[in-house]
C-alpha positions in Angstrom: 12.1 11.3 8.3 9.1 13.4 8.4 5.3 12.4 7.4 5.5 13.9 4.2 8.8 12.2 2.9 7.8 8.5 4.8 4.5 8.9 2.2 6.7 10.0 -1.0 8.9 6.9 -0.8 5.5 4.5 0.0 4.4 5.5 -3.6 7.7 5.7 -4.7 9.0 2.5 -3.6 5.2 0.8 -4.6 5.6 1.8 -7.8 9.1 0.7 -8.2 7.8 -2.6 -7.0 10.5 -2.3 -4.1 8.5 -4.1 -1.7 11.3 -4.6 0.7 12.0 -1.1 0.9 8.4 -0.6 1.4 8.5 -2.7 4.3 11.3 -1.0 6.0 8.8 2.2 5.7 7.0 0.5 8.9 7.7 0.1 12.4 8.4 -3.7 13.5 4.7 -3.5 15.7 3.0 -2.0 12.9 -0.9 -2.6 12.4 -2.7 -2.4 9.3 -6.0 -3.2 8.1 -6.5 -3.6 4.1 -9.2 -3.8 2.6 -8.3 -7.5 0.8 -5.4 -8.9 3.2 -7.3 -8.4 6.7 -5.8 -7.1 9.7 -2.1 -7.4 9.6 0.4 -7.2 12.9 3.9 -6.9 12.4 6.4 -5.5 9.8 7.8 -9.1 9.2 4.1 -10.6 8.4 3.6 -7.6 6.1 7.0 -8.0 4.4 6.0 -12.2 3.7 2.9 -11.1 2.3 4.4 -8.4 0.0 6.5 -11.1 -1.4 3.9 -12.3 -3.6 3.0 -9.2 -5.4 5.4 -9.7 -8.5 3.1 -12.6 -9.1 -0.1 -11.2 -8.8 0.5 -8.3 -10.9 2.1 -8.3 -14.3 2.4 -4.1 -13.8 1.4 -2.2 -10.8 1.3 1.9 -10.5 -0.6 3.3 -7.7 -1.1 7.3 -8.2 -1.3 9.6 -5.1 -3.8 12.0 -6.1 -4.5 14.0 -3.1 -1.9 14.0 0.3 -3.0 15.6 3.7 -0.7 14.9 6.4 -1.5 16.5 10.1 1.0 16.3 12.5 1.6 12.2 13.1 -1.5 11.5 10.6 -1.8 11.0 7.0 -4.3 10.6 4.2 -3.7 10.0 0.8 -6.1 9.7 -2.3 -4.7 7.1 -4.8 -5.7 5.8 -8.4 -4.4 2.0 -8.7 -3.6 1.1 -12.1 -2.5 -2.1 -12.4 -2.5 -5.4 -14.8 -3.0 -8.7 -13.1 -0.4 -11.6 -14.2 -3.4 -13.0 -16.6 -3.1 -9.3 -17.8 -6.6 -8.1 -17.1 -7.0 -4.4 -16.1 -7.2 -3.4 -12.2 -8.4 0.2 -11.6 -9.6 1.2 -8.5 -10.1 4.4 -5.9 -8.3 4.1 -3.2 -8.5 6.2 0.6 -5.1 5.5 2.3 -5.0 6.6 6.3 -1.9 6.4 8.4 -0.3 7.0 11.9 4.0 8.4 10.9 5.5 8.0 14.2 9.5 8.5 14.7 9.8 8.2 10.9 8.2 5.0 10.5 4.4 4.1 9.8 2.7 2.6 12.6 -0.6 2.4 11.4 -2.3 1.7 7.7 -6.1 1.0 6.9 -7.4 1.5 3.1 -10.8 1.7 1.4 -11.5 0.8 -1.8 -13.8 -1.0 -3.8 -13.0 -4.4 -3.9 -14.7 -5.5 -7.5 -11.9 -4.5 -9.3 -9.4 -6.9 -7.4 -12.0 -10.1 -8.4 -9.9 -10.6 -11.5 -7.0 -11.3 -9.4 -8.6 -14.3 -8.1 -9.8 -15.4 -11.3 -5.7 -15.5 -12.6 
């Protein structure tokens, strides 16, 4: 799977709320550091911690606005729009960077503001 298709199905499969497919998008060693989560080793950490999402959020949509993929490397501009399980509105910028290796992502790190995500600790 090239770099391009790896980062249609990460939206895709987000916003489907297909989290274990999501998961399978990464390499067993992968590394991510998010913004809100920390730094993350390992596709079977990841895929524990995704398990939790259909509680936070009541609806989640997270809009790739701008993709630029170079070789092994990725960026994507998102909008999140999302409704926390309280239902209070989540919108936020995001910056998305990733390392596509063999088909599979091998790193992740994200910038966004944070505020926005307060109301999820407030649910």
């Amino acid at each position: 799977m090239d770099a391009r298709t790896v980062l249609d199905r990460y939206y895709e499969y987000a916003n489907a709320a297909d989290w274990d497919r999501w998961c399978d998008l990464f390499a067993p060693d992968m590394v991510m550091d998010e913004q809100l989560a920390g730094h993350i080793e390992g596709r079977e950490k990841l895929r524990q911690m995704m398990g939790g999402m259909g509680q936070m959020y009541a609806a989640f949509h997270n809009e790739p606005l701008h993709v630029l993929i170079d070789g092994a490397q990725g960026a994507v501009v998102s909008r999140i729009t999302a409704t926390s399980a309280a239902g209070r509105p989540v919108r936020a910028q995001v910056m998305n960077y990733f390392t596509i290796l063999h088909g599979q992502i091998t790193y992740m790190a994200n910038f966004h503001d944070t505020v926005p995500f307060q109301v999820l600790s407030q649910d």
